[in-house]
TORSEFI-801481 format. One record per residue (C-alpha): x, y, z. Coordinates in steps of 0.1 Angstrom, whole numbers, padded with zeros to 4 digits, always signed. Layout:
XYZ...
END
This chain:
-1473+1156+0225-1500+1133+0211-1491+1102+0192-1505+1115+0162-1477+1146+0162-1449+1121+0175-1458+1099+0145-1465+1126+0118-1430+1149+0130-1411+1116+0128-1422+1109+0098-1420+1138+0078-1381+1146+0090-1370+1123+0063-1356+1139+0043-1367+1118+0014-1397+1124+0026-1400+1162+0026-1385+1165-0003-1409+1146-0023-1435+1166-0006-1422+1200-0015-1413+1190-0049-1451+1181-0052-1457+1217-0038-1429+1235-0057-1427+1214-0089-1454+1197-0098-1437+1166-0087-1403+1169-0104-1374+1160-0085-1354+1198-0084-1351+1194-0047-1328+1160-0040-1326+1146-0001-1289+1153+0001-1292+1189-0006-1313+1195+0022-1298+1204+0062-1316+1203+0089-1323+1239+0109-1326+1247+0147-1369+1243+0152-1368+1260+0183-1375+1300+0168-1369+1334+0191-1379+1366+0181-1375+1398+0204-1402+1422+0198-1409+1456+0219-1433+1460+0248-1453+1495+0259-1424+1502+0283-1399+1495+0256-1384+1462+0272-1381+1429+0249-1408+1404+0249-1395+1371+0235-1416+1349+0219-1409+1319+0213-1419+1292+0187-1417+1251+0184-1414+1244+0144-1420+1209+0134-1394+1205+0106-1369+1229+0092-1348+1226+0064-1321+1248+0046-1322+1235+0008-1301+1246-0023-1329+1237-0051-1311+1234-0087-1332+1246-0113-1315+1254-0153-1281+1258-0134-1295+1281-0113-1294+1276-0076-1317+1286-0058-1315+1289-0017-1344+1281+0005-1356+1281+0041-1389+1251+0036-1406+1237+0072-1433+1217+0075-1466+1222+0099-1485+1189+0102-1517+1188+0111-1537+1156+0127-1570+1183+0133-1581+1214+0110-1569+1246+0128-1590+1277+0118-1565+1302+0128-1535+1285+0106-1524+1315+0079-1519+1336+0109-1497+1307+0130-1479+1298+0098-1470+1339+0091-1459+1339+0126-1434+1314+0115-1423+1330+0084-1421+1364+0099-1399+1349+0133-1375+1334+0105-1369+1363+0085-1364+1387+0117-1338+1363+0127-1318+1363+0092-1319+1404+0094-1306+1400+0125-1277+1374+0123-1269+1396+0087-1265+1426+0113-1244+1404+0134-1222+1391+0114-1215+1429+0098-1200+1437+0134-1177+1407+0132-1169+1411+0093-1148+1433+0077-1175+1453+0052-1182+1486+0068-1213+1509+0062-1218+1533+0034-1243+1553+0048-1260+1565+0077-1289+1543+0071-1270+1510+0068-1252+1521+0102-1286+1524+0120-1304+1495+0106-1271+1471+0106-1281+1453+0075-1269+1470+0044-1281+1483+0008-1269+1447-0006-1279+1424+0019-1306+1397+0009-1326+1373+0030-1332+1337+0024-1371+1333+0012-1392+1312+0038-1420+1288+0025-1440+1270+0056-1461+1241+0038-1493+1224+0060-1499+1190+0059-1533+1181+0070-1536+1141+0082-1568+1140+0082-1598+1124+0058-1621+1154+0052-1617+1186+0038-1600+1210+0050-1629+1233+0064-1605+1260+0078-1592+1294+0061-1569+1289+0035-1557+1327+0038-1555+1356+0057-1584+1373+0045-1606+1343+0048-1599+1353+0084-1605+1390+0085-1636+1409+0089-1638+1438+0068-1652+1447+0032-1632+1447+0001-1621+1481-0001-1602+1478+0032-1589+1446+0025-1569+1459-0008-1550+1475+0022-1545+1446+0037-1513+1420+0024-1526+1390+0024-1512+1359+0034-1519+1321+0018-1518+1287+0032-1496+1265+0018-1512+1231+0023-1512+1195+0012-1550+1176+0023-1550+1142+0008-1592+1146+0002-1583+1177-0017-1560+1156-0040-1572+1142-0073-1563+1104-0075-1545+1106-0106-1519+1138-0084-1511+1110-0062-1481+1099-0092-1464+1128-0085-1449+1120-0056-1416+1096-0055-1421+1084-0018-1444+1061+0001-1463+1094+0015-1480+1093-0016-1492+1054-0002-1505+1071+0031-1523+1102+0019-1544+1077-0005-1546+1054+0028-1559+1087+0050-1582+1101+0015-1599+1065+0018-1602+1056+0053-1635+1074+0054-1652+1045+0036-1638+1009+0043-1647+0993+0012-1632+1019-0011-1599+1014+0009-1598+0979+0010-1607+0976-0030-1578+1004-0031-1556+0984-0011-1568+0949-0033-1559+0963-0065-1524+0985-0058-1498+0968-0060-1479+0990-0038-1494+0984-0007-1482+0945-0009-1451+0958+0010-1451+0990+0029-1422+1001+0061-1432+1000+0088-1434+1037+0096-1455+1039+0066-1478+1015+0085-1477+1031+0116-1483+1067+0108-1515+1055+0086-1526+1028+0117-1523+1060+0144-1535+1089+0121-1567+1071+0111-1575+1044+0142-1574+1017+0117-1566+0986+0141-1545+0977+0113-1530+0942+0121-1497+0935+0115-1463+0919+0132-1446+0948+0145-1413+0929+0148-1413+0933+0108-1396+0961+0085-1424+0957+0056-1460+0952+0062-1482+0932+0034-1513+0959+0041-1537+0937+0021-1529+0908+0048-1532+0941+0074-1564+0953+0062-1577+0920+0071-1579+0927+0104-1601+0956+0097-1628+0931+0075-1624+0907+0112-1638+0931+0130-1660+0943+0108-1678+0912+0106-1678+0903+0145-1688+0935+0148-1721+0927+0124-1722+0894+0144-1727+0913+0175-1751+0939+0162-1771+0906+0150-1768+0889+0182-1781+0919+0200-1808+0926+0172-1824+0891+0177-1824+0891+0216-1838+0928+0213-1866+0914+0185-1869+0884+0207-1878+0908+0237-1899+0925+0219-1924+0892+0209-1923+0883+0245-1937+0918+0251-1963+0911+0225-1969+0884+0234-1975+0893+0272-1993+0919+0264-2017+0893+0241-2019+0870+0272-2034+0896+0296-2057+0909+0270-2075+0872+0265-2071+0872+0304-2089+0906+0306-2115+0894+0281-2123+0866+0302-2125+0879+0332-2149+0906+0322-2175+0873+0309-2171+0857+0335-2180+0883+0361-2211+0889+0335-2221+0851+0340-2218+0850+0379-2236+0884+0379-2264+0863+0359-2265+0893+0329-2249+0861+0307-2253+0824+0307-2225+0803+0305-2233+0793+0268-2238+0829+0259-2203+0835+0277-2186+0808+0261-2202+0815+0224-2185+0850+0227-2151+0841+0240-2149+0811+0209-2150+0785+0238-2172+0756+0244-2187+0757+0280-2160+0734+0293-2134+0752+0281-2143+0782+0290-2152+0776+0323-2118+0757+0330-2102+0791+0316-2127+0812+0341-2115+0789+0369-2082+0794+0362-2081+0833+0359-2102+0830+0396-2077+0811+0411
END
C-alpha cells in the first residue's frame, strides 16, 4: 500500500471525520449523522458466486472504511451500511468497482438473514420463503459507497454506469444504471467548503489549491483556520499533494502559514538556480558569439593578406579595406601566419 492510501484510510476512519463527510453527502452538511452513532464493520468482503461447473467461486474484496450508522432524522431512525473509497488517482472503471461493493454487501445481509432464520425460532410460511431462506418480511440494510477523490483536478472519469457502457439509448433504458457517489475538492464551490464541521474541509481547500501556489498561500495568509491544523491534517495534505511542507513533526498542531514557508524557500532557490543557470548558459552563449566573431575578422584577414602576397592587392589597399593602417594590419597578418 502506497503512502498516499496509508494516509488517506487513516485518515478518513475517524469517525468524526466520515461523518462530516457523509452528512455533506447526505444532508447538505447538517449534523443528522453524529460520531458516536457510527460502528465500525469487518472491510474484508466475501461473496460466493457460481462457476460453469456449478462449484463456488469466492471473491473477495478489501473495503477501505465501513461503518453501520443509525442516522436520526424527525424521530425517525434510519439504519445505514456507509463506506468510503478514497482515491489518490482517477479510476475510470469506479461505478462498476463501487457496485461490486454494494452488491457483495447486500448478498452477505440476504445471507446472514437466511442464517439466522435456521437458528431462530420464525418458521416459513410458504414454499418460496423455504427455498430462498429469507422471508416475505425480511428487509436489508441500504448500502451507500461514497468516493473521495485526493486529488487537484477534475475528476475526468465516469461518474456512472452508463458513462461506461457502449450502446445507444434505447438499449440503455434496459439497462439499471448505477451512479458514483463522490466528493472532488476542484468540483466543490468555495463557499460548500462551510458545510463541513471537521478539518477535512481545511484539506480539500488545501488539495483544490495546491495546483497554483500563490492561490494557496494567499488562501493559507487569509484563513484563519490554517494558523493551527493536527498534525494528520498536515500530513495527509503534505503526502497527497508533494508539498514539502515544513513543519516540526514532534508537534500536535502545525501553524501552516509558518509551513507554507517552506514552500516560498524553495521556490525562490529554485528561481535562484534557474537564474544561476540562465546567466552561465547566456554567458556561453556570448562566448560563442563572440568566437565565432573572432574567426570571422581572422578569416577576413587572412583572405587580404594572401591577396597582398599574391600581389592582386597592395598593402595600403589591404589595409584600407580591413579599417587598418598598414602597421596594423600587417602586425595582425603576421599574427594570423604565425
Amino acid at each position: 500500500m502506497s503512502d498516499k492510501d496509508t494516509v488517506t484510510k487513516d485518515y478518513m476512519q475517524d469517525k468524526e471525520t466520515f461523518a462530516d463527510a457523509f452528512n455533506f453527502l447526505l444532508y447538505g452538511g447538517r449534523q443528522v449523522i453524529k460520531p458516536e452513532q457510527l460502528r465500525p464493520l469487518d472491510t474484508t468482503s466475501i461473496v460466493l458466486p457460481y462457476g460453469e461447473d456449478g462449484k463456488p467461486v469466492p471473491i473477495q474484496k478489501y473495503r477501505d472504511v465501513l461503518k453501520i450508522v443509525t442516522a436520526m432524522e424527525d424521530d425517525k431512525a434510519t439504519y445505514l451500511l456507509l463506506g468510503i473509497e478514497n482515491q489518490s488517482e482517477i479510476h475510470y472503471a469506479m461505478p462498476v468497482r463501487n457496485m461490486l461493493y454494494d452488491a457483495i454487501q447486500y448478498v452477505a445481509q440476504v445471507e446472514d438473514t437466511a442464517k439466522s432464520h435456521k437458528t431462530g425460532d420464525k418458521m416459513p410460511e410458504t414454499r418460496a420463503e423455504f427455498l430462498s431462506g429469507f422471508y416475505k418480511t425480511d428487509r436489508i440494510l441500504p448500502v451507500i459507497t461514497l468516493t473521495i477523490y485526493f486529488g487537484a483536478d477534475e475528476w475526468t472519469a465516469p461518474k456512472d454506469l452508463h458513462g461506461m457502457l457502449s450502446a445507444d439509448e434505447e438499449i440503455l433504458k434496459f439497462v439499471d444504471n448505477y451512479h458514483l457517489h463522490l466528493i472532488a475538492p476542484a468540483e466543490i464551490a468555495d463557499s460548500d467548503f462551510t458545510k463541513f464541521h471537521t478539518e477535512l474541509s481545511l484539506a480539500l481547500k488545501f488539495i483544490k489549491k495546491s495546483n497554483n501556489k500563490n492561490r494557496l498561500m494567499e488562501m493559507i495568509n487569509e484563513d484563519a483556520s490554517f494558523r493551527s491544523v493536527s498534525k494528520k491534517t498536515a500530513d495527509l495534505v503534505n503526502i497527497v499533494t508533494k508539498s514539502n511542507l515544513h513543519y516540526d513533526n514532534r508537534e500536535e498542531t502545525i501553524d501552516m502559514c509558518e509551513a507554507i514557508q517552506g514552500i516560498r524557500d524553495d521556490a525562490r532557490a529554485e528561481g535562484r538556480e534557474e537564474g544561476r543557470e540562465e546567466g552561465r548558459e547566456i554567458g556561453r552563449e556570448e562566448g560563442r558569439e563572440e568566437g565565432r566573431e573572432v574567426g570571422r575578422e581572422e578569416g577576413f584577414l587572412k583572405a587580404l593578406f594572401s591577396l597582398v602576397k599574391d600581389g592582386i592587392l597592395t598593402m595600403s589597399d589591404a589595409a584600407r579595406r580591413a579599417n587598418m593602417t598598414e602597421a596594423e594590419f600587417e602586425t595582425k597578418a603576421k599574427l594570423i601566419e604565425g
